[in-house]
C-alpha positions as semicolon CSV with decimal commas, in nm:
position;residue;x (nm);y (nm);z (nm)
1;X;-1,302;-0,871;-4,674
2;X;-1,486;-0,923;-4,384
3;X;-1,319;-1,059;-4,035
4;X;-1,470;-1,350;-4,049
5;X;-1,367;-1,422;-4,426
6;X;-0,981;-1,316;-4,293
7;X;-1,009;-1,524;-3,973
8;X;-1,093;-1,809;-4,214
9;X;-0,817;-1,715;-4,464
10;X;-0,573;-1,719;-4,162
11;X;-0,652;-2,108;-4,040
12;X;-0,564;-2,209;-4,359
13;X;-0,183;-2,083;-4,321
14;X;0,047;-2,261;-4,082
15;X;0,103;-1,947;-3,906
16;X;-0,244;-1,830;-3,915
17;X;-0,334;-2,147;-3,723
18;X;-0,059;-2,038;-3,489
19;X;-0,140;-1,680;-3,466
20;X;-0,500;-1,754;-3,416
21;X;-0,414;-2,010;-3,114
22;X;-0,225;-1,749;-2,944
23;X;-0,429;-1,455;-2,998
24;X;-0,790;-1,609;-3,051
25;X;-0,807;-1,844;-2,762
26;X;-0,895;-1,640;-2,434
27;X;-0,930;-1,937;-2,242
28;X;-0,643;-1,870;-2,063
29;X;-0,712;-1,518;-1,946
30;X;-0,820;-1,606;-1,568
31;X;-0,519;-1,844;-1,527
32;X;-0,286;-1,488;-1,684
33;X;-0,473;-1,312;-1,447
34;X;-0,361;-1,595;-1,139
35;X;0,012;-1,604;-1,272
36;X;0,009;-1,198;-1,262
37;X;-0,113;-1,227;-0,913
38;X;0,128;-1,483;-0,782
39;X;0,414;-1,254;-0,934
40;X;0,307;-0,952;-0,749
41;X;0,264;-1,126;-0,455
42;X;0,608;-1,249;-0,476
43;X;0,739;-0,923;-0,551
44;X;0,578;-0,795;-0,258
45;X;0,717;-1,057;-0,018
46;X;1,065;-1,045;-0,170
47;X;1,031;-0,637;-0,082
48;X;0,915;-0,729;0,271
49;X;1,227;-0,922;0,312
50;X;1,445;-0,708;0,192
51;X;1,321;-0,429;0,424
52;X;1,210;-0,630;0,749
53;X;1,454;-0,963;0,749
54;X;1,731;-0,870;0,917
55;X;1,491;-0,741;1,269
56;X;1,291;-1,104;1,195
57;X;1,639;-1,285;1,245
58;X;1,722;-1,104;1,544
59;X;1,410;-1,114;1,693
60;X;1,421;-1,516;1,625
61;X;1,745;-1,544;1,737
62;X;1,668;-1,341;2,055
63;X;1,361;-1,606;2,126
64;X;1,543;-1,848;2,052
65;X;1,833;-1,739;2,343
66;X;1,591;-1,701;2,581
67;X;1,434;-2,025;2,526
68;X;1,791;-2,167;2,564
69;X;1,853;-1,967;2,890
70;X;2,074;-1,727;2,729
71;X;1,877;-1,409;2,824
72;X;2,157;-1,177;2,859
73;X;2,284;-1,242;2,515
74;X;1,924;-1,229;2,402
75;X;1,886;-0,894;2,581
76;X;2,152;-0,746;2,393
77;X;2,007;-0,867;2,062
78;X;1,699;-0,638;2,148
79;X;1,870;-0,361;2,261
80;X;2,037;-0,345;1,910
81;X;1,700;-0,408;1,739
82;X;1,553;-0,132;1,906
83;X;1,830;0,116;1,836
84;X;1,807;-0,029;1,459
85;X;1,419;0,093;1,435
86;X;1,521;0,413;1,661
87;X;1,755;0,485;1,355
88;X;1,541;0,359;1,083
89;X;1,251;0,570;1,254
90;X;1,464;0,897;1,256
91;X;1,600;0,828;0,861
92;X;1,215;0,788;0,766
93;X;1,175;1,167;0,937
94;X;1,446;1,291;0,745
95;X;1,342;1,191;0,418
96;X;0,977;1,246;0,476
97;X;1,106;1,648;0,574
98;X;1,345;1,656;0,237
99;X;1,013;1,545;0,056
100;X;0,788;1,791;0,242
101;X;1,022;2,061;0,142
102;X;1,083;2,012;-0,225
């Protein structure tokens, strides 16, 4: 039987119809491809967030202290930013020497 004979065959059946609208039409391959995008996109932000939002809130927070007058609060807040990428900077070494080892 050739494909196009079973193609045929299969819009005849209920679920052939169906089968052959979900697998047959590729219409909707570029908007896929736009959906897959958006979602990695999203991932990514989400994993930017995770990593980077708690320095973005101080650093807002510290702006926003200074713009209130505040500046010795605010000065504090960057102080304990800076030691937070000091320590993320040294834990970064570590594990890049563990991996260098192995």
């Amino acid at each position: 039987m050739s494909p196009k004979a079973r193609t045929d065959w299969a819009k005849k059946k209920r679920l052939g119809r169906l089968l052959c609208r979900l697998f047959g039409d590729e219409a909707g391959g570029v908007m896929m491809e736009y959906v897959i995008l958006a979602v990695l996109i999203a991932a990514a932000v989400v994993v930017a967030v995770m990593f980077f939002g708690k320095n973005v809130k101080k650093g807002f927070n510290a702006m926003t202290q200074t713009v209130a007058g505040e500046s010795g609060k605010a000065a504090s807040d960057v102080q304990e930013m800076k030691a937070d990428a000091n320590t993320a900077e040294t834990e970064s070494e570590t594990h890049r020497g563990q991996i260098a080892d192995r």
